[in-house]
Structure formats: structure tokens, C-alpha cells
C-alpha positions as CSV (number, residue, x, y, z in Angstrom):
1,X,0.0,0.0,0.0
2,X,1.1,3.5,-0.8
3,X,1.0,5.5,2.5
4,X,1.9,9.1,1.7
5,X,4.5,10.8,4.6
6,X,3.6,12.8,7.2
7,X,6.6,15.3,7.0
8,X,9.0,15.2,3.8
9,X,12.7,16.3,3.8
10,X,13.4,19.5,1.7
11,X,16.6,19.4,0.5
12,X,16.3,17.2,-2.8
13,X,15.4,19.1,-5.8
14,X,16.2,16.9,-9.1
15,X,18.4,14.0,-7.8
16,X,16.5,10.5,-7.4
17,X,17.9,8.7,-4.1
18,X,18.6,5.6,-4.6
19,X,18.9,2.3,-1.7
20,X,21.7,-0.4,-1.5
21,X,22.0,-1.7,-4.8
22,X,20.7,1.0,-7.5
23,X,17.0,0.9,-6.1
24,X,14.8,3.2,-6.1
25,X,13.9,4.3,-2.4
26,X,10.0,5.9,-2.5
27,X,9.3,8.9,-0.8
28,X,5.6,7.5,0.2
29,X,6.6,5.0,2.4
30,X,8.1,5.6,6.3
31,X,11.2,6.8,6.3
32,X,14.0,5.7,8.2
33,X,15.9,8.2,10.3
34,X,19.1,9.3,8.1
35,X,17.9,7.1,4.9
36,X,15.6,8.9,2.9
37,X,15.7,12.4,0.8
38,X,12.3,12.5,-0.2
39,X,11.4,15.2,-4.0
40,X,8.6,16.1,-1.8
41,X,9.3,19.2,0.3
42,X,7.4,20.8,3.4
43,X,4.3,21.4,1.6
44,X,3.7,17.5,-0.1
45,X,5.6,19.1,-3.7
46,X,7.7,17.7,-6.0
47,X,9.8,20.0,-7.7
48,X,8.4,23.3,-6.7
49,X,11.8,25.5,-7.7
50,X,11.3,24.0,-11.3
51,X,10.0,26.3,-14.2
52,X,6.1,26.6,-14.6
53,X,4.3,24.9,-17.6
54,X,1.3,25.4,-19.4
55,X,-2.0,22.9,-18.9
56,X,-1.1,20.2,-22.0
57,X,-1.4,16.8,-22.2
58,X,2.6,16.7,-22.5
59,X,3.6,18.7,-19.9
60,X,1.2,16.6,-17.4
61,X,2.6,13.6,-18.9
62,X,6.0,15.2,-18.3
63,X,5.2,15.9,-14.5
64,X,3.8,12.7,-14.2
65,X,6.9,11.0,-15.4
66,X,8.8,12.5,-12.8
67,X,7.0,11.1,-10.1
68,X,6.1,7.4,-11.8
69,X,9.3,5.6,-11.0
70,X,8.2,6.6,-7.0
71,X,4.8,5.3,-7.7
72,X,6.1,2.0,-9.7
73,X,8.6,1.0,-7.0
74,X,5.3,0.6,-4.9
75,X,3.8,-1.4,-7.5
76,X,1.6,1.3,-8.5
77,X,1.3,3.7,-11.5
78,X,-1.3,5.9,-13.3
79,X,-1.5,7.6,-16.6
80,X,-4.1,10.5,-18.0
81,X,-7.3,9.6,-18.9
82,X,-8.8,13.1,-19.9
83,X,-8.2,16.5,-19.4
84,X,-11.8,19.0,-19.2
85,X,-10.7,22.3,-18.9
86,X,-8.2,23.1,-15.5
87,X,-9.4,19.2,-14.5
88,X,-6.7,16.4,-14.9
89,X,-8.3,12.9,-14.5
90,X,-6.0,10.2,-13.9
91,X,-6.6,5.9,-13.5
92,X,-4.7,4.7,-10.4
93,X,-3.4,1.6,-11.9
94,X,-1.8,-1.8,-10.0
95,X,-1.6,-1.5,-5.8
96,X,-3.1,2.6,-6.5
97,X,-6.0,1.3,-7.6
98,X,-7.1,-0.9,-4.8
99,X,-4.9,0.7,-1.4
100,X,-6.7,2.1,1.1
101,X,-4.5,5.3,1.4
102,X,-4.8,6.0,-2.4
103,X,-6.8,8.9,-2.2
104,X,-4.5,10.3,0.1
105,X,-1.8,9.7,-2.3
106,X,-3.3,11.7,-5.1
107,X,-4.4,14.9,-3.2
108,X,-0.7,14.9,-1.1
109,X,1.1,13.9,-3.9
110,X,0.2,14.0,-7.2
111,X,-2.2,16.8,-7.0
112,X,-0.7,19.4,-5.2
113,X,2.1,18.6,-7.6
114,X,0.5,19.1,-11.2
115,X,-1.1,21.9,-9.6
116,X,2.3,23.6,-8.7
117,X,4.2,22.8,-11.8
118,X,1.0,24.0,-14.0
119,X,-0.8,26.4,-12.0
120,X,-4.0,26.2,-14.4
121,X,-4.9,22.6,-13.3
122,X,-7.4,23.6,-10.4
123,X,-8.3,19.6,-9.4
124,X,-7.1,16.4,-10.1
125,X,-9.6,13.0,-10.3
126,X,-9.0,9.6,-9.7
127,X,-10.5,7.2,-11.9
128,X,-10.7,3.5,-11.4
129,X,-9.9,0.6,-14.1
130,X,-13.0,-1.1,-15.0
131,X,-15.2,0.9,-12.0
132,X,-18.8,0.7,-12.6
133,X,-20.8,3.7,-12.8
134,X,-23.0,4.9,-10.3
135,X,-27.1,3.7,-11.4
136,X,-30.0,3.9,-9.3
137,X,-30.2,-0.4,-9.9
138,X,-26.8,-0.5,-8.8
139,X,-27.5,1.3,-5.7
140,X,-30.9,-0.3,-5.1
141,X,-29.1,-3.5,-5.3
142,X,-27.3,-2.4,-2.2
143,X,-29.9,-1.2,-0.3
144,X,-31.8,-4.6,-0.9
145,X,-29.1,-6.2,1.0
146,X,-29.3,-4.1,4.0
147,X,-33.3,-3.3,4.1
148,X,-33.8,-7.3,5.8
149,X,-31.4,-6.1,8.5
150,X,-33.0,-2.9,9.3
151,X,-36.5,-4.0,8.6
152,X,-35.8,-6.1,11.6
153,X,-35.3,-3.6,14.0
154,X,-38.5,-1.4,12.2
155,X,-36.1,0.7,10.0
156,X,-36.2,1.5,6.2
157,X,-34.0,2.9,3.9
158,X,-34.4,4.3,0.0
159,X,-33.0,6.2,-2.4
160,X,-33.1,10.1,-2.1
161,X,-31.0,11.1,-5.1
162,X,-27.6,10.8,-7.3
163,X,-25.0,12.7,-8.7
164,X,-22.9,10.8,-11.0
165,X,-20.7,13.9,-11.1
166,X,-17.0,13.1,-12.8
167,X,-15.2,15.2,-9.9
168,X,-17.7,15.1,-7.2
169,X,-20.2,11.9,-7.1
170,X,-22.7,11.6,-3.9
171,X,-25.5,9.4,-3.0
172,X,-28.0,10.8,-1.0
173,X,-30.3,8.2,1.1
174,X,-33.4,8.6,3.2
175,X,-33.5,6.0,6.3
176,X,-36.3,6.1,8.9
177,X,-37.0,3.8,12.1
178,X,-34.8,3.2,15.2
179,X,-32.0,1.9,13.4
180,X,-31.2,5.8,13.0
181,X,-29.8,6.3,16.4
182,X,-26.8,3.4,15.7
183,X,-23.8,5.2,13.8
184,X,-22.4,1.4,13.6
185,X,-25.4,0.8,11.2
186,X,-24.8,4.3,9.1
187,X,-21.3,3.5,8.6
188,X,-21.6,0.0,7.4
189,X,-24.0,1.9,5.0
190,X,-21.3,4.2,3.8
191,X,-18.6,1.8,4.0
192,X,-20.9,-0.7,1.8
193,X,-21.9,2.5,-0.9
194,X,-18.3,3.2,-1.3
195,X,-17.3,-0.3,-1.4
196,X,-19.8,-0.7,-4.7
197,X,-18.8,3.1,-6.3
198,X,-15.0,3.6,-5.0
199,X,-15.0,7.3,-6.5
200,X,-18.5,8.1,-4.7
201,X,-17.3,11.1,-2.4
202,X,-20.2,11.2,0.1
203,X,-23.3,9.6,1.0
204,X,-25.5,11.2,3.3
205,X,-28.1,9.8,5.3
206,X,-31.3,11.8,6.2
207,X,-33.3,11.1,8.8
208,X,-37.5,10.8,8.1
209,X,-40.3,9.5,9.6
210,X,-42.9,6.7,8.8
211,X,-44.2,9.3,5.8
212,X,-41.4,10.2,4.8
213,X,-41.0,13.8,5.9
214,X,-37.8,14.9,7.5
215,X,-36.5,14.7,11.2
């Protein structure tokens, strides 16, 4: 798993730093006192004394270049997908794609980055090989394997609304009963959601009543 570092060492601007042997040593695992001169400095950036660059597919490619051997010596890597306007969005490919931290890893890392080098990019999006978009029959499928659990206990749950939104997608859902009071049960909701849709930034839960009007 890529785990990006807490506090990066400033004093390595184009060298790579290299272990016993010629390998690569990656600046987004735990250092080791003494051992590693991470190309981030204080602020999570690579390469911030480097000349600006225009938004273009071959300067992010460039940027990106710089950074992939890092990325690779975890067993990840990621290359562009598209680029809309000031938003770059990238597929997290091999251990990116599935580690927990890899979020983290592309807003610490790769994001602030880009956005340093080539100050028009305003965000940068992860997308997932092969992820399935976000339908209301995926999500009801879901929901049809929690409702028996909380129809138990006199809950409900449905479907408020979606945004399928390419930098910013959110389920909303609308759950009644006692079941409401347990934050165990809404985060095993979440926790399944995001499970289904990786990229889904939030789900939100609102509370109703038996006729469906709000707490």
C-alpha cells in the first residue's frame, strides 16, 4: 500500500535517491531516520523550484513521469485519462488502484504537484480501471441487501437522489425507524456505498419519519 509521509525532507530538488543496490527508495513509504531524501518538500511538492508549464497533455505527462518511478517501486502507476478544462483525471493503476491510502496519495502527492508545476490545473480526479458507474439499480441492489437487516429492528432505507458527477459523485439516502440512532449501522452503510462506487465522495443519510418527511 502507498502511504503518503507525514513530514517530507526538503533538501532534494532533481536527484532520485537511490537504496543499496541501484533501487529506487520511495518517498511515500516511512522513512527511516538518516535514509531517505524524499522530492517532496514541506508542503507535499515535488519539484516546486522547477520552471512553470502550461496545462497540455505533454507537460502533465512530463510531471507525471517525474513522479512514476516513486509510484512504480510501490507497484503502482497511473497515466491520463482526460483533461476537461483546469481538471486532470488520472486511472490509479496496480496496488493505486485498490490501497486504502490511495486517495490520500493523489491529493498529497500528485495533485498538489500538477497543480504547482502547472498552476491552471485547479483539481485532479482519480478514476478507477474497469469501475462501474454509479445507477439507481446499482444502488438499489445495495440497499436490498441491508433493508432485511434494518426492517428487523423497524427501519427502512431508500433512495433520495444521485449525482454521478465526474469530480464530485454523492448518494444521498433517506432512512427512517430506530435503526437511525446506531452510527455502527450508518457506517456500514457508507462503507458498503463506497465499497460498490470507490470514486462516490459522500453519502448522506437523512433522517424521516414513517411518511417520509424529514426529522
Amino acid at each position: 500500500e502507498v502511504v503518503v509521509l507525514d513530514e517530507f525532507q526538503e533538501d532534494q530538488e532533481d536527484e532520485e535517491e537511490e537504496g543499496e543496490g541501484g533501487e529506487k527508495i520511495s518517498p511515500f513509504e516511512p522513512a527511516e531516520k538518516g535514509k531517505i531524501k524524499s522530492p517532496f518538500d514541506g508542503n507535499g511538492v515535488a519539484g516546486s523550484k522547477k520552471e512553470k508549464l502550461p496545462l497540455t497533455w505533454e507537460n502533465v505527462q512530463l510531471v507525471l513521469d517525474e513522479l512514476r518511478p516513486y509510484l512504480q517501486n510501490d507497484g503502482g502507476d497511473c497515466k491520463i485519462v482526460e483533461i476537461d478544462g483546469p481538471i486532470v483525471r488520472l486511472e490509479l493503476q496496480g496496488s493505486c488502484s485498490s490501497c486504502s491510502s490511495s486517495a490520500t496519495t493523489m491529493k498529497m502527492g500528485i495533485e498538489r504537484t500538477l497543480a504547482e508545476r502547472i498552476p491552471e490545473i485547479s483539481e485532479v480526479c482519480a478514476v478507477m480501471p474497469n469501475q462501474e458507474a454509479i445507477t439507481e439499480k446499482g444502488i438499489q441492489d445495495v440497499l436490498d441487501g441491508i433493508r432485511p437487516f434494518l426492517s428487523v429492528s423497524g427501519g427502512t432505507i431508500e433512495l433520495d437522489e444521485y449525482f454521478d458527477d465526474k469530480s464530485h459523485p454523492t448518494i444521498s439516502l433517506k432512512m427512517s425507524g430506530p435503526p437511525l440512532k446506531s452510527m455502527a449501522v450508518r457506517v456500514e452503510i457508507v462503507n458498503r456505498m463506497k465499497r460498490k462506487f470507490p470514486l462516490v465522495q459522500d453519502v448522506d443519510i437523512k433522517a424521516v419519519d414513517a411518511d417520509d418527511r424529514p426529522l
